[in-house]
C-alpha positions, 0 to 999 in steps of 0.5 A: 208860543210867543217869542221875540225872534225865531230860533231853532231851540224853541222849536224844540221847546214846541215839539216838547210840549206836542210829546207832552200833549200826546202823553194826556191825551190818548185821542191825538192823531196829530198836534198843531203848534204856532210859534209867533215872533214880533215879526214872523208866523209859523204853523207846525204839525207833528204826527208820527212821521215827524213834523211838518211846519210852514214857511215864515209868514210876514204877518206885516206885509201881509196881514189878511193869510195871518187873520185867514191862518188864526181863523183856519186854526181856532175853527177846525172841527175835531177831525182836521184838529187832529183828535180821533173822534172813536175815544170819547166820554159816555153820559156819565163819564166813562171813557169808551173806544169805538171799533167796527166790527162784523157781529155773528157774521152780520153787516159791519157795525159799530161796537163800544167797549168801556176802557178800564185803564191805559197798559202801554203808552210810547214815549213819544209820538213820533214812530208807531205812537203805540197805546194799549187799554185794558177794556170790557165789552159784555162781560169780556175783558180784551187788549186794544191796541192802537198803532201807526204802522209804517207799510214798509216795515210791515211788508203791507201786512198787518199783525194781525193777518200775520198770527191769522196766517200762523193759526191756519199753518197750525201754530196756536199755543204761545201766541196771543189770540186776536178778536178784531183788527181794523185799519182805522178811517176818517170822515171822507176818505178810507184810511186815516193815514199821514201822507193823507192826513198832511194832504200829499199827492201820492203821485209825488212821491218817489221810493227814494224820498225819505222825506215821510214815512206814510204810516197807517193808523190801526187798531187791534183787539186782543184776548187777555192773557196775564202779567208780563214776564218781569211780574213773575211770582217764581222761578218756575213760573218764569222758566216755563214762560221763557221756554214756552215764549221760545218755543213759540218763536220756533213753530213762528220761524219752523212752521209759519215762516214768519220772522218775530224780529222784536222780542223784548221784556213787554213782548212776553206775558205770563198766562194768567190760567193757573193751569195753563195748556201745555205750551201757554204758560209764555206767551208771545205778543207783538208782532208789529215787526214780524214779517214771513221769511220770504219778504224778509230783507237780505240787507242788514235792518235795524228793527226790535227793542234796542235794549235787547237787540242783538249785537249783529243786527245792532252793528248792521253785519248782515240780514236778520237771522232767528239766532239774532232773535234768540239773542234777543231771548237771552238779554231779555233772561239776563235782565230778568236774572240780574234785577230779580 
């Protein structure tokens, strides 16, 4: 952007357009911007964690940083520029999503699938900066979902790890089924996370800073299932999600210890089998927030879908509770009810 002086409404106006960007283009990890006024450069990055921006640059006083800051930034590759290089078009222009992946117990290796359409895209970049495609892979449909995850929302475990764990205590019906999950890299490092990404010494960081929330990029691939609950085409059909979506947040919460903490219009899907098994007509998805019971924080912490929130949690009036969430469960019924 170029501007005749520096104002803080203009660096509004930049992270408007970076959100725009996001919106396009769903292989950004993270987004340069410039702002150059007839005096001063400064370079700003905006990632999940919020955004990152220089110090005034005096281009003026000191031309030679100015040309080096130009050249740095019109010559990055695709990786330091900030796209994710495992979204890309085939030869003949179809848009594939790269995972790695242990094929019938073999070596880790690279697999394709083709993506057919975006579901789900966040509102905005800064948070979990979710996508969700509807891709194929030999003949099978599957849900990918991409996700910067905060560690310390998610206690260091993934959802995927979370059902995994449900499965094995025996909760199955309800839940969705996940085919892979992946913590996402980068060429040269393991991750692709933001601390990385920004080049902070861990060693400098201290838990009672909150200047960034580390988040880590994710990836997850999920069987299909159906539409969401709000597509519903009878009043049985949804009345036996809705039970069977609660009765899978009860075996979660009884059987699995493990708390939802996010239940909301988007996180419950109708079975698309005509003739579902008893307990999968709903079923339950996202587990972005869940964590078991014993990690669970004892002090008030606002975490879901703030529509659906329940009013304790909302109001920070004590640690989260299933009843908080079966609140959750009821809005989301209201709101059905209320615009059917």
């Amino acid at each position: 952007m170029l501007e005749s002086e520096y104002k803080h409404t203009k660096c509004h106006l930049l992270a408007v357009h970076a959100n725009e960007i996001y919106q396009e283009q769903d292989n950004r990890r993270y987004i340069y911007g410039l702002i150059l006024t007839e005096q001063f450069l400064r370079v700003f990055r905006f990632d999940a964690s919020g955004c990152v921006l220089s110090s005034p640059l005096d281009y003026h006083a000191k031309p030679a940083e100015f040309c080096s800051v130009i050249a740095g930034v019109a010559t990055l590759d695709e990786v330091r520029a900030g796209f994710d290089t495992s979204l890309i078009l085939d030869e003949e222009g179809q848009p594939l999503i790269w995972t790695t992946e242990r094929v019938d117990g073999g070596p880790p290796q690279p697999v394709s699938y083709r993506i057919e359409s975006r579901l789900f895209k966040a509102s905005r970049f800064i948070g979990r900066a979710t996508n969700c495609w509807l891709v194929e892979c030999t003949g099978e449909t599957y849900v990918i979902k991409d996700a910067w995850v905060a560690p310390c929302e998610t206690h260091g475990e993934m959802e995927g790890n979370l059902i995994d764990y449900a499965n094995k205590k025996g909760v199955v019906r309800g839940l969705v089924r996940i085919h892979h999950q992946e913590i996402r890299t980068v060429p040269g490092r393991r991750a692709d996370t933001v601390v990385k990404n920004r080049r902070i010494r861990t060693d400098t960081l201290t838990e009672t800073m909150d200047i960034v929330r580390d988040r880590v990029h994710t990836r997850l691939v999920m069987h299909t299932y159906g539409k969401p609950v709000f597509e519903f085409s009878s009043r049985s059909e949804l009345l036996y999600a809705m039970h069977d979506a609660v009765e899978a947040h009860r075996n979660l919460y009884e059987t699995a210890k493990i708390m939802h903490r996010d239940v909301s219009l988007n996180n419950i899907l109708i079975n698309k089998d005509p003739q579902p098994e008893v307990g999968d007509h709903g079923i339950l998805i996202d587990l972005d927030f869940a964590t078991r019971l014993e990690k669970l924080p004892r002090g008030p912490v606002n975490v879901g879908t703030h529509r659906y929130i329940s009013y304790r949690v909302l109001a920070s009036k004590g640690r989260h509770t299933f009843f908080d969430d079966l609140e959750s469960f009821y809005y989301v019924f209201c709101w059905l009810v209320c615009t059917y």
